[in-house]
C-alpha positions in Angstrom: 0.0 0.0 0.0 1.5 3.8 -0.8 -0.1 5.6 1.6 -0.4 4.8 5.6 -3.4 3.4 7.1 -3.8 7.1 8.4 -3.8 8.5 5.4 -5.7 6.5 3.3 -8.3 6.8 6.3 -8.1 10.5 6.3 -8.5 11.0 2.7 -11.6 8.6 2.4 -13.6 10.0 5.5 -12.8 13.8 4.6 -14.1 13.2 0.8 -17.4 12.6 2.1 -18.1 16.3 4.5 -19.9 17.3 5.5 -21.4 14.0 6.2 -19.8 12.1 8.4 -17.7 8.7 7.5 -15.6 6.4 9.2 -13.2 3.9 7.9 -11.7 1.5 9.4 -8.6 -0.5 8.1 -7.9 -4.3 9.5 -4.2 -5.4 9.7 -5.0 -7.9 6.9 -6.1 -4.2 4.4 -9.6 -5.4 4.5 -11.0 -1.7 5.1 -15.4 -1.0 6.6 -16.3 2.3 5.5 -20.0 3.8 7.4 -21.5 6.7 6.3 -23.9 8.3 8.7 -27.1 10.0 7.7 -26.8 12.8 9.9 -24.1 14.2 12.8 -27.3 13.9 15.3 -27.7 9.8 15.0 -26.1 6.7 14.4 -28.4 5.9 11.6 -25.9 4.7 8.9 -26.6 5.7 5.2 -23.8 3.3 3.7 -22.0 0.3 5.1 -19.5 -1.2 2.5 -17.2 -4.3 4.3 -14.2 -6.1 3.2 -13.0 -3.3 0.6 -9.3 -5.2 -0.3 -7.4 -1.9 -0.2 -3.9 -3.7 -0.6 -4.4 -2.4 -3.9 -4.8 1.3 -3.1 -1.5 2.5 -4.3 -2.3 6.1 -5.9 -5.1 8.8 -6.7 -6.7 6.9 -8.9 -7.2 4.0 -7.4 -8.5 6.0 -4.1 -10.7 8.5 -6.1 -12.1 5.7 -8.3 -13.1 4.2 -4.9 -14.4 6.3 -3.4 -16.9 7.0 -6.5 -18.4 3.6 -6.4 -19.0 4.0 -2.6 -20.7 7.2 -3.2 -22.8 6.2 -6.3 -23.6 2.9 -3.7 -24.7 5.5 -1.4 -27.1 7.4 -3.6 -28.5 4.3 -4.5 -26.6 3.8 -8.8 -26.3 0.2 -9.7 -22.2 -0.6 -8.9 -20.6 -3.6 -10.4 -20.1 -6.2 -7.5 -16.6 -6.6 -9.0 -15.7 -3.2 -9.2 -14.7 -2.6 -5.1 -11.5 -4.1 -6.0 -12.4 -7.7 -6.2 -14.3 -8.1 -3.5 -17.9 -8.8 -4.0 -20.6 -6.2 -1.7 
């Protein structure tokens, strides 16, 4: 992976503000990203597990992700394939 686990979760949670995001990162690079509805509530408006994100390495990669999970989030058809192998 290029960037650090702290970076990689800093750039993912802060391209979704104002909504709030968090992204977690397993020693293994499986990575859970939540999206919350609101800053009041825990009501989540995406849940996406076992994103591979060994294969993260640049911008494009990163910002290619992180359009899938935001078309998943509004609800546009994603290819299952397309979160970097791992099926949703």
């Amino acid at each position: 992976m290029f960037l650090s686990a702290l970076e990689l979760r800093k750039i993912i949670e802060s391209s979704f503000l104002p909504e709030r995001c968090e992204c977690t990162l397993s020693p293994d690079l499986m990575m859970t990203v939540k999206v919350y509805a609101d800053g009041q509530t825990d009501h989540l408006d995406l849940l996406v597990t076992g994103i591979d994100a060994s294969g993260l390495n640049g911008c494009r990669e990163i910002n290619d992700l992180i359009g899938q999970l935001r078309s998943r989030q509004h609800h546009v058809e994603v290819e299952p394939h397309s979160m970097l192998g791992k099926a949703l």
